[in-house]
N, C-alpha and C positions, 0 to 999 in steps of 0.2 A: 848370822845369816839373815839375808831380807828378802821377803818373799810378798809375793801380791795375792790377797787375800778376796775372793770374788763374795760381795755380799749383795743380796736382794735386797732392793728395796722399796714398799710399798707407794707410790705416790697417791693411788687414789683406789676406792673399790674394785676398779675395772683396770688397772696400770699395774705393772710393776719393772722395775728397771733392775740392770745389773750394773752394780758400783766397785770399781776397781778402786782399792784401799791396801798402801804400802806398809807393810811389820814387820814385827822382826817374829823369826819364828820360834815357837816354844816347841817344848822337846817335841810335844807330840806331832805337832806339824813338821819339824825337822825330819821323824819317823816315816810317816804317811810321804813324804815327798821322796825321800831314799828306798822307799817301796814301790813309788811310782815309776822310778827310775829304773830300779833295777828291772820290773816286768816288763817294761817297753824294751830295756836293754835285752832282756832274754827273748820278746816277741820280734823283736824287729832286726835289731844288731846277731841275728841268729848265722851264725859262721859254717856251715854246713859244708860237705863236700855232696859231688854227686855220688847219687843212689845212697845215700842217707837221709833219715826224717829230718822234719824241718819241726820245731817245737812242739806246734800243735799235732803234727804225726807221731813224735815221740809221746806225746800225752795220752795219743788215741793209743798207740800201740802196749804204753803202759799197763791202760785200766782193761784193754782185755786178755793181755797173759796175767794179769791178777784179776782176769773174770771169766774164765772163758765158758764161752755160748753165750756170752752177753748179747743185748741187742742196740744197736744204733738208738733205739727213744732211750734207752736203760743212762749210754753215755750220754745222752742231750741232757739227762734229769741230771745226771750226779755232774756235768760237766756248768750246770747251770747255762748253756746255750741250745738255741735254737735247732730242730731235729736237720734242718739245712743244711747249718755249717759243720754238723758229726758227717754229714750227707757227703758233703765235697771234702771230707777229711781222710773218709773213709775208703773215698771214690781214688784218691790217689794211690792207700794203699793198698788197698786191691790190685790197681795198674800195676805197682809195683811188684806184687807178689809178694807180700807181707803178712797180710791176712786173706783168710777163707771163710768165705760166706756159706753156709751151710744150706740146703732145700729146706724152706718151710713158707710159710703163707706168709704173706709179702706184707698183710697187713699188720701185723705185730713184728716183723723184721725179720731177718735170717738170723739167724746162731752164728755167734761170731771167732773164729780160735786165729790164732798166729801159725804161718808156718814154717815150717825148718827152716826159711829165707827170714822170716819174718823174727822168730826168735833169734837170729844172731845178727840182723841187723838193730835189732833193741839195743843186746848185749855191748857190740860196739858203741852205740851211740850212747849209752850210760858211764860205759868206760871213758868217752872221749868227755862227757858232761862233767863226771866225777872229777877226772884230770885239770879241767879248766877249774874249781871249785879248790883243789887242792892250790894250783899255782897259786891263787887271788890271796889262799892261806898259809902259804911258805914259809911267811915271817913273823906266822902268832905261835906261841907256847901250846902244848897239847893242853891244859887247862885252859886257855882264852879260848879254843877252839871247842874244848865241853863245852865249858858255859853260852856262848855264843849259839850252840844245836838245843841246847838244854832251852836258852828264853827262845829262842826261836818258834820251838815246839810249844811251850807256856804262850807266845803271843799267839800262834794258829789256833793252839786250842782253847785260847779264853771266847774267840770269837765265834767259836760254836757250843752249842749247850752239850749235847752229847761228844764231841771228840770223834767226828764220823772221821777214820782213816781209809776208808772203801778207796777212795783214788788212789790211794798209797804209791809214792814213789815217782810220779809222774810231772811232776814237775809244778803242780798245782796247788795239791795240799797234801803231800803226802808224806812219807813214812823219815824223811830227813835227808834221804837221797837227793841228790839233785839231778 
């Protein structure tokens, strides 16, 4: 595989330039590219019907049925984004009827839970997630498809020291679920 490889380049204390340089790619750049791939694919190529979450709403909706009375900063910290975009993520599913914002002082956030609409529209959309993850895996052996969860979970978790699984299941970093 060949791939363009963007490297900086110093020209003088005050300069620097970007130099496009063709290679071939080694594993790990092979890695890191089919990882690029797929999260664009999963952000962007996101096949939804209506009144179903869209990725990032399934992520939101995730981390607060495995948090509930979380607060919007809580998922901007562990989502590593800006308290904005939990803001307008959250702001849909509300519209929706998904989740329920509890009374509390607006400066630390409202209390955040799922509601009966909001829990089985997860359910559904996990179901329909899972489903697409199974097709992709039709025609590996139940051992290629261990080991395949097994390093999967070995690469997510070498890239943190502790193995935080707090987002569990959401699509992010989580419990192996898709």
């Amino acid at each position: 595989m060949q791939v363009v490889e963007v490297r900086l380049v110093e020209c003088d204390s005050e300069h620097t330039e970007v130099e496009a340089v063709d290679v071939f790619a080694s594993g790990v750049v092979a890695v890191h590219d089919e990882l690029v791939r797929l999260i664009r694919e999963l952000v962007t190529n996101d096949s939804r019907t209506a009144g179903s979450p869209t990725f990032a709403q399934h992520s939101l909706l995730s981390f607060v049925a495995r948090n509930p009375g979380c607060r919007a900063t809580q998922i901007s910290d562990a989502f590593g984004v800006h308290r904005s975009t939990v803001s307008r993520q959250l702001r849909g599913c509300l519209d929706e009827g998904w989740v329920h914002a509890e009374k509390g002082p607006l400066r630390s956030g409202h209390p955040l839970t799922l509601t009966e609409w909001g829990v089985a529209v997860l359910a559904s959309a996990e179901a329909h997630r899972i489903e697409e993850v199974r097709t992709r895996l039709n025609s590996w052996s139940d051992s290629d498809i261990d080991a395949f969860a097994r390093q999967l979970r070995e690469f997510r978790l070498g890239a943190t020291a502790l193995g935080d699984d707090s987002m569990g299941g959401d699509g992010i970093g989580g419990d192996g679920r898709a």
